[in-house]
DRENNU-228957 format. One record per atom (N, C-alpha, C, O): residue number from 1; chain; x, y, z. Coordinates in steps of 0.05 Angstrom, whole numbers, plus 5000, padded with zeros to 4 digits. Atoms other than C-alpha are relative to their C-alpha. Example, Ala and Ser with C-alpha at 12.3 -4.5 7.8 and 13.67 -1.06 7.14 Angstrom:
<atoms>
   num   cadena     px     py     pz
     1        A   5018   4976   5000
     1        A   5246   4910   5156
     1        A   5018   5024   5000
     1        A   5039   5024   5013
     2        A   4984   4976   4999
     2        A   5273   4979   5143
     2        A   4985   5022   5014
     2        A   4995   5044   5018
</atoms>
This chain:
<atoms>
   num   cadena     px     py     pz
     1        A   5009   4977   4985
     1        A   1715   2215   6474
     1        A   5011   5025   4987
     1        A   5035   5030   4982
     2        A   4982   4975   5009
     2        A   1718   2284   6444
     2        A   4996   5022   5026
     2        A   4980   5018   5044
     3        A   4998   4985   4988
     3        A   1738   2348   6480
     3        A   5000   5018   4985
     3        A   5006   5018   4962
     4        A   4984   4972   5010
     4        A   1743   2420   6475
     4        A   5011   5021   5027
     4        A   5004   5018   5050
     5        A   4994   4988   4977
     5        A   1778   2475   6513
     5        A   5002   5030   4994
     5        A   5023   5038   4983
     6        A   5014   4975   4996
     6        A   1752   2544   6515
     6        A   5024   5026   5005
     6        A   5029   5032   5028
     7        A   4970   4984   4980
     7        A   1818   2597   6523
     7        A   4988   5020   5016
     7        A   4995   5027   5038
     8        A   5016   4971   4988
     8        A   1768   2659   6535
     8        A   4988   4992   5031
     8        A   4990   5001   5054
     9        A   5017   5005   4971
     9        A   1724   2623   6581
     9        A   5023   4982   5024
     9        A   5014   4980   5047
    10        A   4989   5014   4986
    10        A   1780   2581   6616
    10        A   4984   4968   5008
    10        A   4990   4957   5029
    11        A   5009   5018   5008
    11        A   1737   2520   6600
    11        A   5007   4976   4986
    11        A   5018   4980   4964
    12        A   4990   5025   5004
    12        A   1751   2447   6589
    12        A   4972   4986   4995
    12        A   4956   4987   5014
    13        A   5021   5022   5000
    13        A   1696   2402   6566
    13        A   4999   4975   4985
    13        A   5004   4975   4961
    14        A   5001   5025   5010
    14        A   1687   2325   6556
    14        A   4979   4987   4988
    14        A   4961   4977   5002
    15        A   5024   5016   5012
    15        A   1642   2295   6514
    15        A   4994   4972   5000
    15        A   5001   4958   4980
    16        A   5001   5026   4995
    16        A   1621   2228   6543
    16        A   4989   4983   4986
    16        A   4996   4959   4982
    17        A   5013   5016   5021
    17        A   1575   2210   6498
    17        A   4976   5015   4984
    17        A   4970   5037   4994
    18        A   5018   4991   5016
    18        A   1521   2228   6448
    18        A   4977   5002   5011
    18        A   4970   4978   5016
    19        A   5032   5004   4990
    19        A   1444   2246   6479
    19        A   4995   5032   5011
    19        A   5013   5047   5020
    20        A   5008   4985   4996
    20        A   1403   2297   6491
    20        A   5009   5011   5028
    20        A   5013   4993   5044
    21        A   4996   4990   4970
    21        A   1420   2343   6559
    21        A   4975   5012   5003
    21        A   4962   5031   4994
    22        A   5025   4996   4980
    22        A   1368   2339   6600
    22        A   5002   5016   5022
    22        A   4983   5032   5026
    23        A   4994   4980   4973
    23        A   1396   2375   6665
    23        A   5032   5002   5010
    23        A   5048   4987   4998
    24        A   4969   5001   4998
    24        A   1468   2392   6696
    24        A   5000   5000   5033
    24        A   4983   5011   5047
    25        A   4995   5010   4972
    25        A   1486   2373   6762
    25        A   5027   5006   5007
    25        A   5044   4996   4993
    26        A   4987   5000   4992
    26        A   1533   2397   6799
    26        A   5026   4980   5012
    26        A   5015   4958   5017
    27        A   4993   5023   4976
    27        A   1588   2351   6841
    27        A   5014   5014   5016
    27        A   5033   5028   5009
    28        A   4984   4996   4974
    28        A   1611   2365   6911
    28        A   5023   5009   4991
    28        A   5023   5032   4999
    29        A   4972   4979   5015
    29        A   1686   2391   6874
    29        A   4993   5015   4980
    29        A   5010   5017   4963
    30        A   5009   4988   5015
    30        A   1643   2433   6835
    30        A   5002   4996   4961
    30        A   5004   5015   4946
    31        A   5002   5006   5028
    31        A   1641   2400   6763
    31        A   4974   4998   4992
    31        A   4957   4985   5004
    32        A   5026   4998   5017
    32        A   1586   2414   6718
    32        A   4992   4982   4979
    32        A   4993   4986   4955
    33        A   5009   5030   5015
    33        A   1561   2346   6691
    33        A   4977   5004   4990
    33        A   4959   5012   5006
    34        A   5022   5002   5017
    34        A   1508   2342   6634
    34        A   4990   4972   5005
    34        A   5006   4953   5005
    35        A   5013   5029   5000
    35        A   1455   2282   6645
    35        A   4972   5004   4977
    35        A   4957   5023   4975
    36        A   5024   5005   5007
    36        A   1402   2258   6600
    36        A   4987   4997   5006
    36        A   4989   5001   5030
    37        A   5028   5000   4983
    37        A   1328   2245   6616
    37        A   5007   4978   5010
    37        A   4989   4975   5027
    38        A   4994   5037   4980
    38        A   1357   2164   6648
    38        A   5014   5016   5015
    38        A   4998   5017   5034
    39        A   4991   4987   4978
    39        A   1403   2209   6692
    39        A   5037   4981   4987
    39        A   5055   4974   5002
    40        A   4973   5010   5008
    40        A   1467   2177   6647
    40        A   5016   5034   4991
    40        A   5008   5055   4981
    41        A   4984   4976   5005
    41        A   1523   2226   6641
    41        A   5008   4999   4964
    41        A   5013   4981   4948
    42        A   4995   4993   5027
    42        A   1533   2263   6575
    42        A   5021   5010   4987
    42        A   5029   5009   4964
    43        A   4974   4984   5005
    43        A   1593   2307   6586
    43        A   4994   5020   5028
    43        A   4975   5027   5042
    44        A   4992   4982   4969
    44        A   1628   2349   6642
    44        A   5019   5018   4991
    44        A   5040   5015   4978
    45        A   4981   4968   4994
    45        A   1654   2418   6651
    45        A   5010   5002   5019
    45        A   4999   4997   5041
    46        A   4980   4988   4980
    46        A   1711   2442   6684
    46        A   5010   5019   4992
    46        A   5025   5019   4972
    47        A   4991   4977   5001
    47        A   1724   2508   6692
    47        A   5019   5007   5009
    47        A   5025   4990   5025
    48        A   4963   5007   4990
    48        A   1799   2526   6711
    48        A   5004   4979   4987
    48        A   4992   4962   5000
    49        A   4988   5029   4999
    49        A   1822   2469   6687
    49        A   5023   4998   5015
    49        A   5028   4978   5028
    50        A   4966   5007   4989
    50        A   1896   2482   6714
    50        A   4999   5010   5023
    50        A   5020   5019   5031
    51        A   4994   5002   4974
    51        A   1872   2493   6785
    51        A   4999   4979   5000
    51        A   4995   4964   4981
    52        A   5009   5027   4995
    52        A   1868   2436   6834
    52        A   4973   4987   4992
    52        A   4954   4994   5005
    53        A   5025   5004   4992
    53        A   1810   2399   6813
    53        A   4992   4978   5001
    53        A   5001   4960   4987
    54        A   5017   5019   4978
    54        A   1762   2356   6859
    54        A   4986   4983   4974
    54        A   4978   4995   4955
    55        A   5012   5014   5017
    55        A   1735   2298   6819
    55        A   4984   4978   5017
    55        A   4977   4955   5009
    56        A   5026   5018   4983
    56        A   1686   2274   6883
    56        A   4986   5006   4997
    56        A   4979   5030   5000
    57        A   5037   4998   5011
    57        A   1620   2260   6859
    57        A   5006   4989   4974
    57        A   4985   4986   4962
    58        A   5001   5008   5023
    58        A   1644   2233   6798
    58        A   5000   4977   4999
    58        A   4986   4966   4981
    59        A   5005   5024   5019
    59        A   1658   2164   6802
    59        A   4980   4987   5015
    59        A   4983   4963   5016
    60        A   5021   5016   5002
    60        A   1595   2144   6828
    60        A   4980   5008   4967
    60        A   4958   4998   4960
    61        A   5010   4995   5030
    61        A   1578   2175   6754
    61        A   5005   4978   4980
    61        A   4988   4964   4968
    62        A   4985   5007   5025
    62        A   1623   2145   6709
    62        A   5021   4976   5002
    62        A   5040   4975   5018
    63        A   4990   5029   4997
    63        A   1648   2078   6701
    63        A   5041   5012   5005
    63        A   5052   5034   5008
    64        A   4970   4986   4989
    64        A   1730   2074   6717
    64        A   5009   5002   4972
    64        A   5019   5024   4971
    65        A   4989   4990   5021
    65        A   1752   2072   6640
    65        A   4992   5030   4993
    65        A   5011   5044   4985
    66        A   5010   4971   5001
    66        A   1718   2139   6633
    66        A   5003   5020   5012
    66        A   4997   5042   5005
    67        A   4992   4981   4973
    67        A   1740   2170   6697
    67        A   5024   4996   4995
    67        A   5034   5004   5016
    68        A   4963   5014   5002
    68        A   1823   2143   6675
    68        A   4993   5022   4984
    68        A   4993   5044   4995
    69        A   5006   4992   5022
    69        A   1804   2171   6609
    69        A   4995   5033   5001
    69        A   5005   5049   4986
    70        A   4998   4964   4988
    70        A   1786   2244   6640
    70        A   5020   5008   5007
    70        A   5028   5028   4995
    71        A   4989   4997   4980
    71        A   1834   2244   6688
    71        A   5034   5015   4979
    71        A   5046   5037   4983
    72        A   4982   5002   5014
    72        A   1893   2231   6630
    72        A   4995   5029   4990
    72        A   5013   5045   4995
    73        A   5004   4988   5015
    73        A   1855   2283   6586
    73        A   5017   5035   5016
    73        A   5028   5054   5004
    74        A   5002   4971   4983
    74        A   1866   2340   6645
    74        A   5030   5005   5000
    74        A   5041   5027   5001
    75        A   4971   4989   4995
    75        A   1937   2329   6648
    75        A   5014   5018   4992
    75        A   5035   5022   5004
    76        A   4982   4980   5013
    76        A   1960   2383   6604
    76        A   4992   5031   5013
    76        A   5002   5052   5003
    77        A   5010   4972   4993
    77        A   1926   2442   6644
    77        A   5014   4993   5036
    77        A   5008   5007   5055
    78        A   4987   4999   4966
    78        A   1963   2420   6715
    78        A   5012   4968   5002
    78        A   5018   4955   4981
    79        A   4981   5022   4997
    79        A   1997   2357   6744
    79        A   4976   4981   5007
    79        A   4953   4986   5015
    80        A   5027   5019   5004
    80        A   1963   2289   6741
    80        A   4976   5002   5027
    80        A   4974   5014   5048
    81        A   5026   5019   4978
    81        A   1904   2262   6781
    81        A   5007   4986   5013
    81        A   5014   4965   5002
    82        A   5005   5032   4980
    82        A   1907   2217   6844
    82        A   4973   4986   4988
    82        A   4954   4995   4976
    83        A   5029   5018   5010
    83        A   1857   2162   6830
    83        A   4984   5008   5028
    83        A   4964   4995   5032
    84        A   5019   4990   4971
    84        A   1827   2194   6899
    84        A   4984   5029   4998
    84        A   4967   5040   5013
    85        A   5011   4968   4998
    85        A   1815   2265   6866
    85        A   5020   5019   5003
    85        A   5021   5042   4995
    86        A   4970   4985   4991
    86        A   1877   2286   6888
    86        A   5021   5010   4986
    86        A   5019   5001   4963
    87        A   4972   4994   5022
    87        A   1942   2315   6853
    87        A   5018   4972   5012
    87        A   5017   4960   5034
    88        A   4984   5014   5008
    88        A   1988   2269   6836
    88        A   5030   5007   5003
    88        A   5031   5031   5002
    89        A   4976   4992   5005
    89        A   2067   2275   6837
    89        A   5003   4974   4969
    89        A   5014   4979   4948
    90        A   5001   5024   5020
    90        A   2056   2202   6792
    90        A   4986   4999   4975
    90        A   4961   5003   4974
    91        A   5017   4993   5032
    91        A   2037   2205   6715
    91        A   4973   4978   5004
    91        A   4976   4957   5016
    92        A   5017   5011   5010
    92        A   1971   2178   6698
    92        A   4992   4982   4978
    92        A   4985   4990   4955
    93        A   5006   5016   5025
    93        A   1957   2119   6658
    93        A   4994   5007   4987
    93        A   4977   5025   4990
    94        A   5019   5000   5023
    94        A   1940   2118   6595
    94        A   4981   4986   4996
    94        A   4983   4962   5002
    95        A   5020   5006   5012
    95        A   1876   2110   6567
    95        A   4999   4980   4994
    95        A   5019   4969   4987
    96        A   5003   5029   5016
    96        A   1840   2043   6545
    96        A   5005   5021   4977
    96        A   5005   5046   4974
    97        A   4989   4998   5009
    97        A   1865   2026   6484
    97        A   4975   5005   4977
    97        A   4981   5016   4955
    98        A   5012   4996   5017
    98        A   1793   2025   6451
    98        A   4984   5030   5010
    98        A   4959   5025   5008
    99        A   5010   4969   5000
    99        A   1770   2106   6469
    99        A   5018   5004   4976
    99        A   5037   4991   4966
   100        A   4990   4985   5026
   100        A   1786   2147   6413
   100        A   4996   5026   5006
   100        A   4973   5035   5008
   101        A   5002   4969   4995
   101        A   1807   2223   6428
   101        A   5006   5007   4990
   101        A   5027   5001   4978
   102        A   5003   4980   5021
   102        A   1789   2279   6389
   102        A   5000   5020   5017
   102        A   4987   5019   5038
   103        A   4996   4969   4993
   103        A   1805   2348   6405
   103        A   4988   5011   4973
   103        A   4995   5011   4949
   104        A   5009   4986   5024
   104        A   1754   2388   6376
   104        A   5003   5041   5004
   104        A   4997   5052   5025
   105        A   4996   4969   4995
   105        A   1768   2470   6367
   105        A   4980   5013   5010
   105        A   4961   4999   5019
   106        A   5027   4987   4976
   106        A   1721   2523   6403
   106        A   5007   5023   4976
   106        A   5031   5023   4968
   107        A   4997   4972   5014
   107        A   1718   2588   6355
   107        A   4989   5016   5012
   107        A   4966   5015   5020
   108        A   5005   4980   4997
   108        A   1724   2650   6376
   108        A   4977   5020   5001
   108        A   4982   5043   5006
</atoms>
């Protein structure tokens, strides 16, 4: 999974997988999810990242390695994820062991 994170725009985005974006869909905690023309997710924006943020509506998206795999990714802009959506006081697992994360830069 690669990412990037935006400093101007206060933007976070995950790259779930490779395919054309077809439309973006909101979710009920306001995340801006890219889907292709099958309605499979492509990548999701989060804006703030280091407020609280709502991750209902997602996992009827995104299988649970991919939703762990987010969740971990966010940790450095606020305190972990409950697996409910929630903040956390408890660190977040790590990632399966076959994702591969890339942090890719955003230029100016």
């Amino acid at each position: 999974m690669r990412w990037t994170y935006d400093t101007q725009a206060d933007a976070f985005y995950a790259y779930v997988r490779t395919a054309p974006i077809d439309r973006q869909v909101e979710t009920p905690g306001g995340l801006i999810v890219d889907v292709d023309a099958n309605g499979e997710v492509v990548g999701i924006e989060v804006l703030s990242p280091g407020r609280d943020v709502d991750f209902t509506g997602l996992t009827d998206l995104l299988d649970a390695t991919t939703l762990r795999t987010l969740r971990f990714l966010m940790q450095p802009f606020g305190r972990p994820m409950a697996a409910n959506g929630g903040r956390s006081s408890q660190p977040t697992p790590e990632p399966e062991a076959d994702f591969q994360l890339e942090r890719v830069a955003v230029s100016a």
